[in-house]
C-alpha positions in Angstrom: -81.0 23.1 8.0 -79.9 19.7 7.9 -82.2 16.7 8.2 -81.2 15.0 11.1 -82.0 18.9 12.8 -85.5 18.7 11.3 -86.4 14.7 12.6 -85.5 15.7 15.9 -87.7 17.9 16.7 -90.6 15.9 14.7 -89.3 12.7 17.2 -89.4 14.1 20.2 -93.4 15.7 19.1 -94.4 12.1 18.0 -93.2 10.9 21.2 -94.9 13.4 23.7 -98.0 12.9 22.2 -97.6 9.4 22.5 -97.0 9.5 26.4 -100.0 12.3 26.6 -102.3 9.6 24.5 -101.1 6.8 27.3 -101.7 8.9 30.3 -105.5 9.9 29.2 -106.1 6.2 28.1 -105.4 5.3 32.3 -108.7 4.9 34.2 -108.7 5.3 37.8 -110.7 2.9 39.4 -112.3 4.3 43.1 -113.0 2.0 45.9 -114.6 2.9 48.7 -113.3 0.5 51.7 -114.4 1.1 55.8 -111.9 -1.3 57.5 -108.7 0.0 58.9 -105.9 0.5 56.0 -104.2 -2.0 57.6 -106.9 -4.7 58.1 -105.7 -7.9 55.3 -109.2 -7.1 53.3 -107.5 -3.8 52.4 -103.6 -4.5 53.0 -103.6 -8.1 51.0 -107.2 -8.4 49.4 -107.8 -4.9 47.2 -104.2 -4.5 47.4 -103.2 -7.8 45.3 -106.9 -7.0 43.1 -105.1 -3.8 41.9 -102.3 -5.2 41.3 -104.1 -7.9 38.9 -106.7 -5.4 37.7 -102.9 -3.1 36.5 -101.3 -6.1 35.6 -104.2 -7.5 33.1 -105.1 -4.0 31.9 -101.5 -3.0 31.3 -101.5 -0.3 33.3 -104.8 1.1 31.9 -106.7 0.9 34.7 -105.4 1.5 38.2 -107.3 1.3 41.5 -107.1 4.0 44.2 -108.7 3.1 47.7 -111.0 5.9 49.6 -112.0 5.9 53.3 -113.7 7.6 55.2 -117.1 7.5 53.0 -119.9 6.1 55.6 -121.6 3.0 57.5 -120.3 -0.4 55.5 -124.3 -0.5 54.8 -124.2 2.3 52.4 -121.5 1.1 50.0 -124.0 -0.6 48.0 -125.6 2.2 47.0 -122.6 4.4 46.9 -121.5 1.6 43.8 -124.9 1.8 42.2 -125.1 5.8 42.6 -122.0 5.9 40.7 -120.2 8.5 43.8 -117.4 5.5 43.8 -116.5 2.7 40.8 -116.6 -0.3 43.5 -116.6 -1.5 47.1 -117.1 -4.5 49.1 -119.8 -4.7 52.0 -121.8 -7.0 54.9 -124.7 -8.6 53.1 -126.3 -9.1 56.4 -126.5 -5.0 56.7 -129.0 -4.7 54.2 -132.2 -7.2 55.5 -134.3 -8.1 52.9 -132.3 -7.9 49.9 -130.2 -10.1 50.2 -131.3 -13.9 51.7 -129.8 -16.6 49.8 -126.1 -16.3 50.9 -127.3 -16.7 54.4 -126.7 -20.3 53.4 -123.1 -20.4 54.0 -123.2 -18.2 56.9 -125.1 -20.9 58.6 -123.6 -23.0 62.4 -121.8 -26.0 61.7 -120.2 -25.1 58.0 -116.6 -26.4 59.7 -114.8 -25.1 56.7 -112.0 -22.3 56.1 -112.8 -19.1 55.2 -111.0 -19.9 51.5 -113.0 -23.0 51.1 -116.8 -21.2 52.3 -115.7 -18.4 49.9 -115.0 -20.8 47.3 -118.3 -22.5 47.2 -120.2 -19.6 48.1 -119.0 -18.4 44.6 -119.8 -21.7 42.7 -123.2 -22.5 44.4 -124.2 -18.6 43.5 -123.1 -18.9 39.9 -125.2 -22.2 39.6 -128.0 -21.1 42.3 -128.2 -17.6 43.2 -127.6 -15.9 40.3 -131.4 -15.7 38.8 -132.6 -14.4 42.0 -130.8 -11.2 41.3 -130.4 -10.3 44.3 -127.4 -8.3 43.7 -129.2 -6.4 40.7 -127.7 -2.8 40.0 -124.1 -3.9 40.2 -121.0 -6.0 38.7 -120.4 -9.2 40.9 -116.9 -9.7 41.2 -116.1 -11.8 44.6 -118.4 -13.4 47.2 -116.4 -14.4 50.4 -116.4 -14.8 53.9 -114.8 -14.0 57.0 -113.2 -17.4 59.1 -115.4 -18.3 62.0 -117.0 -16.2 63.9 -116.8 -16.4 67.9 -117.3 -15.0 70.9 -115.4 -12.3 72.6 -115.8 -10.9 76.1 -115.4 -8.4 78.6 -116.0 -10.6 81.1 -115.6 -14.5 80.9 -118.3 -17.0 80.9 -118.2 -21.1 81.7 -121.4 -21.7 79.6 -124.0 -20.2 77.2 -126.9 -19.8 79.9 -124.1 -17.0 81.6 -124.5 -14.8 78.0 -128.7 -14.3 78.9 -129.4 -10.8 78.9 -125.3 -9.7 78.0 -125.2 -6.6 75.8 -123.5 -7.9 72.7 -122.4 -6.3 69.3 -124.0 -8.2 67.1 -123.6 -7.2 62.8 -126.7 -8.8 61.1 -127.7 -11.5 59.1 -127.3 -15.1 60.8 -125.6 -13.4 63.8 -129.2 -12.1 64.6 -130.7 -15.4 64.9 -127.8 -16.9 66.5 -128.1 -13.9 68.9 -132.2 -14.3 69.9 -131.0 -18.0 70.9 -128.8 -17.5 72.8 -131.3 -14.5 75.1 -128.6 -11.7 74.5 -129.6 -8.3 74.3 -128.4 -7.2 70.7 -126.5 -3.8 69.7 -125.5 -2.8 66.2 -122.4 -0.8 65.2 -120.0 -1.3 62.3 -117.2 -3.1 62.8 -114.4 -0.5 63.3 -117.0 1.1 66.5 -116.5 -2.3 68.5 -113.3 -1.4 70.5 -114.8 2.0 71.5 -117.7 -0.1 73.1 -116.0 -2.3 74.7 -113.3 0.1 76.3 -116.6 2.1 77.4 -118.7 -1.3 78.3 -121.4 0.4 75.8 -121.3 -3.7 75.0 -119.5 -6.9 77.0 -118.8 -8.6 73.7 -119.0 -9.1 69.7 -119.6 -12.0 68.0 -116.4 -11.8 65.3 -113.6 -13.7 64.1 -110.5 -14.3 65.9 -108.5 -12.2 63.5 -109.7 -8.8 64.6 -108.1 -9.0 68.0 -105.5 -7.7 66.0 -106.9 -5.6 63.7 -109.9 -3.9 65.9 -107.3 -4.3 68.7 -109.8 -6.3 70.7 -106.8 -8.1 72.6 -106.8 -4.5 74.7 -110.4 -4.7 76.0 -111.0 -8.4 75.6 -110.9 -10.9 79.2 -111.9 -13.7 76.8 -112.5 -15.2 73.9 -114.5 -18.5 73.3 -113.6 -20.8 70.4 -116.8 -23.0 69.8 -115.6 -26.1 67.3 -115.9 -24.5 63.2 -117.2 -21.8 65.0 -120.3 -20.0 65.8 -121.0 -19.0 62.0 -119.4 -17.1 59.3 -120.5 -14.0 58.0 -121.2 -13.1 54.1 -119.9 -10.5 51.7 -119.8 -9.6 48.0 -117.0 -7.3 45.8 -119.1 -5.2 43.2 -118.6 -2.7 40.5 -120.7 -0.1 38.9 -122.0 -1.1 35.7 -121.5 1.9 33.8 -118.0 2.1 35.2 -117.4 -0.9 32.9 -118.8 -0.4 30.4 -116.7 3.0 30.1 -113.8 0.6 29.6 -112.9 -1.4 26.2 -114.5 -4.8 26.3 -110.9 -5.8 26.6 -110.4 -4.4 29.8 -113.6 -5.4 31.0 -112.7 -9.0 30.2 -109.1 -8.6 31.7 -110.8 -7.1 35.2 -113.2 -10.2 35.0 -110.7 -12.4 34.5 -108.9 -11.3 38.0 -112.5 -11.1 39.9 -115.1 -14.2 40.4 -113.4 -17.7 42.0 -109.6 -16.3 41.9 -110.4 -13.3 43.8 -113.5 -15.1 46.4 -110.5 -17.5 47.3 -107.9 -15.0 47.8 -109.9 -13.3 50.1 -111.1 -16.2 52.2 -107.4 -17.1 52.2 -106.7 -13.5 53.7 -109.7 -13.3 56.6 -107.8 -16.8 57.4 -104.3 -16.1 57.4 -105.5 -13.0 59.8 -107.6 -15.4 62.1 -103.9 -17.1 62.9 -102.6 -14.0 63.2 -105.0 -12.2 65.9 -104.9 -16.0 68.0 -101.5 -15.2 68.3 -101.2 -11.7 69.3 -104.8 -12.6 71.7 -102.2 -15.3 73.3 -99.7 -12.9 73.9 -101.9 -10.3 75.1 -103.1 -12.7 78.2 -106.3 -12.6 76.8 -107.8 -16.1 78.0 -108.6 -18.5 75.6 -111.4 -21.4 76.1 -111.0 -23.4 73.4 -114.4 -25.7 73.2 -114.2 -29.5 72.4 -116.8 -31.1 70.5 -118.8 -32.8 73.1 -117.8 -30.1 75.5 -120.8 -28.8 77.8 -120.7 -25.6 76.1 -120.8 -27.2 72.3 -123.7 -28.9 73.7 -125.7 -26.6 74.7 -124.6 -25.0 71.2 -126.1 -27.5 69.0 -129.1 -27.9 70.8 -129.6 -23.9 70.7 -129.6 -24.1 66.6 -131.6 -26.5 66.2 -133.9 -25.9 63.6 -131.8 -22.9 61.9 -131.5 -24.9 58.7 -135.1 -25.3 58.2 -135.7 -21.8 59.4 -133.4 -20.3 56.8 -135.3 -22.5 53.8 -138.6 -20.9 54.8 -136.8 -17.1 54.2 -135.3 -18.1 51.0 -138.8 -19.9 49.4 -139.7 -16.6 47.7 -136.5 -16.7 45.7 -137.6 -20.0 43.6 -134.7 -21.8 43.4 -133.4 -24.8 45.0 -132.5 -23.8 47.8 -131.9 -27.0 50.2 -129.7 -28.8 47.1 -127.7 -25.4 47.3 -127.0 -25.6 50.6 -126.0 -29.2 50.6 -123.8 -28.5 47.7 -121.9 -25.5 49.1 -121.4 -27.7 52.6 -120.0 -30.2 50.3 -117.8 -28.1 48.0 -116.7 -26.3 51.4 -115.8 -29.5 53.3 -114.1 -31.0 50.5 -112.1 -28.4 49.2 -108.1 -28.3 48.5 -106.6 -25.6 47.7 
């Protein structure tokens, strides 16, 4: 037998194992998601993240997104039980636990969904972060959605008309905003809301403009109501299980981290944003009609003297958390209004 007989064989064994080493190395990484595949939070937002998390990892971690696995509520303890490696959720679903990043869901942020996202990140990093409040799991985004307003069934020429309306409301400042305002509140996830509409189970939700496309609210909505910057925005975090990472080298730990925190928060402001334009548009088209509130309008009026007070009513919550909470909240309206991409 000749040599070159004998390397070949020897080769193409060093090689297989090779590929068999580099396929067990690659970690799949489960996320649980309850949107619509389509919606941009699963289309743009984990999409681009695995692409990152593969790209930084080089290919030795790769993300796979699950539906279909319960109420947005539960994800957070889906993470921490370890059934899935990450998720992203409402912080308003679970009362209680978590209080301080009410702040940037507050009336009259008048910021972008990037820029609230942005400083929603910072202020928790500098703020937030000893009151634990997301003990149990790996941080890796805080974001919002863009302003959240008012969709009907039925249209309205001022907020005295909403007393006693059934509306969809999802937790956390939308609560508050909702006791103002005298309507009688209904909770549902997100992805139920066209089903009660179509059925009048509800005349309305308090969302952003972006899920007349994606909820197809555009079918069972007569009108929406743009209030200037919006009613309020609505809070949400991106978390990991902790023992998921610390499966993984220290090196891919670091890479994952490196694609998480402020780069992801913004990207996914910049996504709940770019899909506010988009479900104006397709609302427009749809015939849906739009009243678009001035500042100053009778209707803004009657808005800012409904919250009056919310502020200070939000500080009281937040008192047990001892931290500063009021020079928080002026610094995330201030990093939020001032922000450039």
């Amino acid at each position: 037998m000749q040599m070159k007989d004998l390397i070949k064989p020897v080769a193409s064994l060093v090689i297989g194992m090779a590929l068999s080493s580099s396929v067990l190395a690659e970690t799949k990484m489960r996320v649980a998601s309850w949107l619509p595949p389509t919606h941009p939070q699963n289309a743009v937002v984990l999409d681009t993240w695995g692409k990152w998390i593969d790209e930084a990892t080089e290919g030795r971690v790769k993300m796979v997104i699950e539906y279909g696995m319960g109420h947005p509520k539960t994800m957070f303890d889906l993470v921490e039980d370890g059934v899935v490696d990450a998720s992203w959720s409402v912080h308003g679903y679970i009362p209680g636990r978590f209080k301080l990043t009410e702040s940037v869901e507050l009336p009259n942020l008048n910021a972008s969904a990037e820029a609230a996202s942005v400083a929603l990140w910072r202020v928790s990093n500098k703020y937030y972060k000893q009151a634990n409040e997301h003990e149990g799991l790996t941080l890796a985004a805080l974001f919002t959605h863009g302003p959240g307003q008012i969709h009907l069934a039925e249209p309205i020429s001022s907020l005295t008309e909403m007393e006693g309306r059934k509306i969809r409301l999802g937790g956390g400042i939308q609560g508050a905003l909702g006791e103002r305002m005298g309507v009688t509140p209904v909770g549902a996830p997100a992805p139920k809301v066209y089903e009660m509409m179509q059925q009048r189970v509800v005349d309305g939700v308090f969302i952003p403009a972006g899920e007349q496309k994606t909820l197809r609210l555009n079918e069972v909505t007569k009108q929406l109501v743009l209030l200037p910057g919006g009613m309020y925005t609505m809070s949400f975090s991106m978390f990991l299980n902790p023992d998921f990472m610390a499966g993984l080298s220290q090196a891919d730990q670091q890479a994952i981290m490196k694609v998480s925190g402020e780069k992801l928060s913004a990207l996914a402001g910049r996504a709940w944003d770019a899909g506010d334009t988009e479900g104006l548009k397709i609302a427009k088209e749809a015939g849906v009609s739009i009243l678009e509130v001035k500042p100053g309008d009778q209707i803004d009026r009657e808005f800012q003297a409904m919250i009056k007070g919310m502020d200070e009513d939000y500080l009281a919550r937040v008192a047990d958390r001892n931290v500063d909470a009021a020079a928080a909240l002026k610094e995330l309206r201030d990093i939020a209004r001032s922000y450039k991409p």
